[in-house]
N, C-alpha and C positions, 0 to 999 in steps of 0.2 A: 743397913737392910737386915731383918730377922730371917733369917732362915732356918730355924731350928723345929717350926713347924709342917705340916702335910707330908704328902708321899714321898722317897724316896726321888722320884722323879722329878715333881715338883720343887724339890726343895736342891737336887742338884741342877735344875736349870736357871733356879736365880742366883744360885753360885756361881755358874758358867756368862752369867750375864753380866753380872759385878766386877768379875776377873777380867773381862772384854773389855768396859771402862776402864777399868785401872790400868789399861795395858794399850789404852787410845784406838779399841775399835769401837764399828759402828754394828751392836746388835740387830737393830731394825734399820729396814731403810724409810728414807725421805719420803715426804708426802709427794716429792716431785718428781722421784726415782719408781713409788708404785704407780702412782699416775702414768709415767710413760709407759713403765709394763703391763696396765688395761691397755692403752689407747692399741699396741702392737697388733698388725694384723696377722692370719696364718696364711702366708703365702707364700708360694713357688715360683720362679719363673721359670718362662719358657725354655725348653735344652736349645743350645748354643754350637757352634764350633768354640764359645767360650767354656761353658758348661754341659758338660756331657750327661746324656743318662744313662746311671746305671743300676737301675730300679730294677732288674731282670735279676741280679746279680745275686746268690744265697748269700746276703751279707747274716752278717747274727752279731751281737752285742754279747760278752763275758762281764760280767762284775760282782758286784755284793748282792747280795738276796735281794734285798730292801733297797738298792739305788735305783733313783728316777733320774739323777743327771747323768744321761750315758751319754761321754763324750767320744765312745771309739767304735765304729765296724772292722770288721776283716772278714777277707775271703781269700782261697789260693787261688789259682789258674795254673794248671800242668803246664811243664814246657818241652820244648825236646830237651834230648841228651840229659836226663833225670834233674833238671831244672825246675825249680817254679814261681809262677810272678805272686806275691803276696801286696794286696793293697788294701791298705789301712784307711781309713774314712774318719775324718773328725769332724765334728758338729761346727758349722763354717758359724760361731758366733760373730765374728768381726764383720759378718753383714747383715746382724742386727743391733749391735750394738755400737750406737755412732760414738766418735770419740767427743770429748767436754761433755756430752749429756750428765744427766741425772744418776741415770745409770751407772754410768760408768764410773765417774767421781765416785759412786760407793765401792767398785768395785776396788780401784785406782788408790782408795783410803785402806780398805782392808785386803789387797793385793792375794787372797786368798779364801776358800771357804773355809770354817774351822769344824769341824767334828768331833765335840764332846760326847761325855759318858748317856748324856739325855737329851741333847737336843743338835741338829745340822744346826751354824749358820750359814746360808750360802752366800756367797759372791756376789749370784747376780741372782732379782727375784727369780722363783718359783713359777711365776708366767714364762720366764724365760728357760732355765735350767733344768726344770722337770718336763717342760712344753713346747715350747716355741724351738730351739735351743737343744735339745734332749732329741737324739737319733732313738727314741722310743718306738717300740715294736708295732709294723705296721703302719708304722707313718712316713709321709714322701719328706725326706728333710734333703738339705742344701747341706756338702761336704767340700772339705777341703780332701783331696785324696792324694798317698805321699805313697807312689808305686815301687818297689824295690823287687829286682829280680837276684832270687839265693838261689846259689849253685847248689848241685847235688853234696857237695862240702860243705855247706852252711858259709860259706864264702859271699857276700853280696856283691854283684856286681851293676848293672844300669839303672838307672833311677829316674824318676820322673814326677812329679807336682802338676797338678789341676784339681779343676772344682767341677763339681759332678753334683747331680740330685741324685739318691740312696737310697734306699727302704731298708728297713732289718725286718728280716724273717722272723727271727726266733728272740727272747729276751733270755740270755741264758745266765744260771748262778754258776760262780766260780765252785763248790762247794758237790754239785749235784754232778758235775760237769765231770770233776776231777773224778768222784768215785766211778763211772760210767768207763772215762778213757782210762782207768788205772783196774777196771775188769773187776772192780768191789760192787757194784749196781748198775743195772737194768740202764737202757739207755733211757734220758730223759724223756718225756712227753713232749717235749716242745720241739725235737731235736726229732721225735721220731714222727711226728704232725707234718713235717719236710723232705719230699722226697731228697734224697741224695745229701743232705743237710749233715747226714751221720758222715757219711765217707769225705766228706767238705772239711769235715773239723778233727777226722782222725790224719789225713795231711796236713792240715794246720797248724800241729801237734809235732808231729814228724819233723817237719823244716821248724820250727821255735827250737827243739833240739837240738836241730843240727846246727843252728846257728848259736844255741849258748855255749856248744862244743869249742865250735871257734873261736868264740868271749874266755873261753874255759885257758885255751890254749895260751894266749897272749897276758894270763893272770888276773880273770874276772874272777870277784871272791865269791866261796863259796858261802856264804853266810846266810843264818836259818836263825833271824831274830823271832821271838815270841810276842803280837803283839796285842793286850786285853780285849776283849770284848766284854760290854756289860751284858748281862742278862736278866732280865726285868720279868718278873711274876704279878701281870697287871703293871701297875706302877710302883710297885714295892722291887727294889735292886735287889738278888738271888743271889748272883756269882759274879765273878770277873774271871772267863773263861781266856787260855790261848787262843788266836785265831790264825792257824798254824800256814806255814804255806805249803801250796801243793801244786800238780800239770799245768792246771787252766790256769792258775794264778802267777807261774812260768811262762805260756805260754803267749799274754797278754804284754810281762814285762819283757819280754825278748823283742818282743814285734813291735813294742812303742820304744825301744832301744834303738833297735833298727830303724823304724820311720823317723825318730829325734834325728837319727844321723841323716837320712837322707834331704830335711828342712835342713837343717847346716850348708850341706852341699851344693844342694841348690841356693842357696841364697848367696852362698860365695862365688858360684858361679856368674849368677846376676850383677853380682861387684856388689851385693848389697853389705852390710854390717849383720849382725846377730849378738841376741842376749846368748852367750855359751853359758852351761850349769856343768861347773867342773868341782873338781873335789880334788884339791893338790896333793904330793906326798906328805903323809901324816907324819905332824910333829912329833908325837910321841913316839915314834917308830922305835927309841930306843927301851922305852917300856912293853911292846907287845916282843920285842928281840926278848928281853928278861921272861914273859909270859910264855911263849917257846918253851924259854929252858927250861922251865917248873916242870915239862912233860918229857921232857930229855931231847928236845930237837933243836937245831942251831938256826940261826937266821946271819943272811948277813949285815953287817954292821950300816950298810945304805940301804933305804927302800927298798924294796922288790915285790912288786905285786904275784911275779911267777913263783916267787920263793914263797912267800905268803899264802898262795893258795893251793901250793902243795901239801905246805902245813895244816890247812884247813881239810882238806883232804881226806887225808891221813886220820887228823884226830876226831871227822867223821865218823868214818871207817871203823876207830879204836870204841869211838864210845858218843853213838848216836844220842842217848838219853840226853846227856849234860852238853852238846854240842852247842843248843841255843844260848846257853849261857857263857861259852867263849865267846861265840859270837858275837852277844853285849856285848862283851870287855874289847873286841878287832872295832866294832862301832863305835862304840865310846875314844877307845885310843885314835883312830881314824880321823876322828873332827864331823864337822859340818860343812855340807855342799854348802856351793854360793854363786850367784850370780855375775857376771863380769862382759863387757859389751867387747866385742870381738870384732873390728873393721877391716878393712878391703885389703889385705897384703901383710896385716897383724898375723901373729898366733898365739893363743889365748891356751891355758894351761890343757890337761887335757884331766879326763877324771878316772883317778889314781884305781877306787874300788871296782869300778867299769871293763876297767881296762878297754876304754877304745879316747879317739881324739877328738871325733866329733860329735860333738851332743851338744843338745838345748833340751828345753820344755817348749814342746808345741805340741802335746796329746790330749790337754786337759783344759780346753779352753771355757767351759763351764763351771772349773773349780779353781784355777789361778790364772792371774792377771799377766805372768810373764808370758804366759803361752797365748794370750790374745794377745800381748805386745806382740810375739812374731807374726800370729797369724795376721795379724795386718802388714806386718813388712814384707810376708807370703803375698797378699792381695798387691800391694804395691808394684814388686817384682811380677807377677802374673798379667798384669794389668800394663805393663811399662810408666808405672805413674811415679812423683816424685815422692822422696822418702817422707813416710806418715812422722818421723822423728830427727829430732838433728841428733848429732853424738854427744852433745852433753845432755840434752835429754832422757838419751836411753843410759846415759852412766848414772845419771842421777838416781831412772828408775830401777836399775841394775843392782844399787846399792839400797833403794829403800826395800826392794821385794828380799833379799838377802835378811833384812830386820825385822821384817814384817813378818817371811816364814818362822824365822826364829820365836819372835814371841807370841805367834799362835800355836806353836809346838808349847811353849810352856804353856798357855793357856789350856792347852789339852791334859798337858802332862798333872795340871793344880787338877781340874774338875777329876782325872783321874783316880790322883789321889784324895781327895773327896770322895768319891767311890769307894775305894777304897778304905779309908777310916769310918764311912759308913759299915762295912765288913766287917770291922775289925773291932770298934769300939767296945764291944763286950770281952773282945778277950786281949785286955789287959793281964798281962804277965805272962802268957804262954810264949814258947820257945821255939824256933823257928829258923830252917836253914838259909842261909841266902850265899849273895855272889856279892860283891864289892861292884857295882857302876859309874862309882864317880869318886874323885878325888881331889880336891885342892883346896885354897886359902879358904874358900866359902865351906867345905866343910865334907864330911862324906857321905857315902849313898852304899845301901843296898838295899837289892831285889829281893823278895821271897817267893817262890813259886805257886802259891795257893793260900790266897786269892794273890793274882799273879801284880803285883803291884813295887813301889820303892817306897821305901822312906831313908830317913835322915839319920845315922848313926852317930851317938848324942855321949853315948860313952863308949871308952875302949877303942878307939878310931885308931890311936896314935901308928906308926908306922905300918899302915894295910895299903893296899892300892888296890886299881883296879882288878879285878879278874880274879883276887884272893876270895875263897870258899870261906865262912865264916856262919859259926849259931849266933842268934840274936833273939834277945828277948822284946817283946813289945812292951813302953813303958807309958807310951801316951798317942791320941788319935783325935784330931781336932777335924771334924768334918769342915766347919764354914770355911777353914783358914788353910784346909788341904794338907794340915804336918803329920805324918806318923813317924813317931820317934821309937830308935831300939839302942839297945845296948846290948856292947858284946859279952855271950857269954863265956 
């Protein structure tokens, strides 16, 4: 496939397409899989003692500017004794989409949406994800709702699971959101369109705090990865911006932390199984101990997440600029989550950068396929019906979504760097600081900050590791094939 001609747009989306192939997914779907997404009607059914409404309720949606698959609502509810119930809403996909369908197989094959430099693929169509599917502003949608009551400590305690129809108020951006609650800009239009919507989501705020306080305590890490956005002038790629994190986007990952554990619990409750997403103690632990010391701080010689994230802390504290760039190196040395099926009386590892024991993926049932696996094992359990999965089933899928998130991370990370040597191409031979992110028999990697990207360090490698500060020269930049090569200077 030529790609060396048309816009920068065009010409990285038949890159992102080719690398999908080569990596055994499915770009487009089936004629049998859009087929079923026309035939799909938009419909609701009646409130229940099964299904509850609570369309009254200022739910509101936080995400990315530009996202139409919105899989999450929240709202608080005051309680006595400085308590409050926080319930989280997710888009109840698994009662549209049936299992063996068309559908699904596509989803089931690509266990995940991928989101390159130029183009979404999603999971499931667009009929469904942006529509049917999508808790979009304004519209009466069907929710799985995963109720957790936080103590005035950010301590949670009762919890509770049902399915409810939902409306959301407002579509809010994590970006507009953030500056408003952080007292940089005007409260939103959309926000202020609602009465009471504003003081709804400054509680919101309030307890997501208080509860990462307690994540805080136990040795959740502080980590502040940097991670590209493109920015496209028309169709011609500009920059590759950081896309930093801030409140709302805090505020979101606390609350689907929280809700993750509370599907755990109920579903161990029910005696049922559960896909857990854990992240074990990190191998290289004895290289972030080394990492430490380069700043004069000791670690001890086992794990320790508490020890860890005082360290992180700290070297916040000392020196916010460069902080994301440690952080690579704690991410990098840490590993990769992963899937592992968790039955009735097991205990399945628990995840290390988290610091808590129960977790899964069930918040995202629009963009991964593990989190529709639960939510059907959620319906099952809710339903008193028998398991949608036997256990070699779910270990099987347990271990392909594990592969599958993997190599649509590299798929993102190639069309990245694609982008990236789009950037960069002309300027061969300039000098450039970077951070070491990868290290082994395949070879090494550094980051450069602007345009924020990695490439492959080709000479000069020999004894560096991760998290070493090092200048590099650009020597070469191959857009189709995604290489940008440096040497150290």
């Amino acid at each position: 496939m030529d790609t060396s001609s048309g816009s920068s747009k065009e010409r990285l989306r038949a890159i992102a397409r080719r690398v999908m192939l080569e990596r055994g997914f499915l770009p487009d779907f089936s004629a049998e899989a859009s087929n079923e997404a026309r035939a799909l009607q938009d419909s609701i059914p009646a409130s229940t003692e099964e299904i509850r409404d609570l369309r009254e309720l200022l739910w509101a949606s936080i995400d990315n500017d530009d996202s139409r698959d919105l899989d999450q609502l929240s709202v608080a509810q005051p309680q006595t004794g400085g308590a409050t119930k926080i319930l989280v809403a997710i888009a109840d996909v698994a009662a549209t989409v049936t299992r063996g369908s068309a559908i699904d197989q596509h989803a089931a094959t690509n266990t995940t949406s991928i989101y390159t430099a130029a183009q979404t693929f999603p999971m499931l169509p667009e009929r469904l994800s942006t529509d049917l599917t999508s808790l979009g502003q304004g519209m009466d949608r069907l929710a799985v709702v995963l109720e957790m009551t936080v103590a005035a400590d950010g301590h949670i305690g009762d919890s509770d699971v049902y399915r409810a129809v939902v409306r959301n108020r407002a579509k809010l951006a994590y970006n507009a959101l953030a500056a408003w609650l952080d007292g940089r800009a005007a409260v939103p239009p959309k926000v202020a369109a609602v009465a009471g919507l504003d003081e709804q989501l400054r509680l919101q705020s309030r307890v997501a705090q208080s509860m990462r306080a307690v994540r805080r305590e136990h040795g959740a890490l502080a980590l502040e990865t940097i991670q590209a956005r493109p920015i496209f002038e028309g169709d011609v790629l500009a920059d590759l911006l950081p896309d930093e994190s801030n409140v709302a986007k805090q505020l979101i990952e606390d609350f689907m932390i929280g809700a993750n554990g509370v599907t755990v619990r109920y579903l161990a409750k029910q005696g049922f199984p559960s896909l857990r997403r854990v992240l074990r103690s990190p191998e290289r632990w004895t290289r972030i101990v080394d990492l430490a010391a380069t700043f004069g701080d000791k670690l001890p010689p086992e794990p320790n997440a508490i020890a860890l994230e005082a360290f992180l802390v700290k070297r916040r504290a000392a020196d916010g600029v460069r902080f994301p760039d440690l952080s690579l190196s704690v991410v990098k040395l840490l590993g990769r989550g992963e899937y592992v099926l968790e039955l009735p009386g097991e205990a399945a590892p628990g995840h290390f950068g988290l610091a808590v024991n129960d977790y899964t993926h069930s918040t995202a049932p629009n963009r991964r396929f593990p989190d529709l696996i639960t939510q059907r094992l959620l319906h099952a359990a809710l339903d008193r019906a028998p398991l949608p999965y036997s256990a070699d089933e779910l270990r099987t899928l347990a271990q392909r979504c594990t592969e599958q998130e993997d190599s649509a991370s590299k798929v993102e990370r190639q069309v990245a760097k694609s982008a990236g040597a789009l950037l960069l191409v002309s300027r061969i031979g300039e000098r450039f600081d970077g951070i070491v992110t990868g290290s082994s028999q395949k070879g090494t990697w550094v980051r450069i900050a602007r345009p924020a990207v990695e490439g492959k360090l080709v000479r000069g490698f020999e004894g560096l590791d991760v998290g070493e500060a090092v200048q590099v020269e650009l020597v070469s930049a191959d857009v189709d094939r995604g290489f940008i090569d440096f040497a150290k200077r």
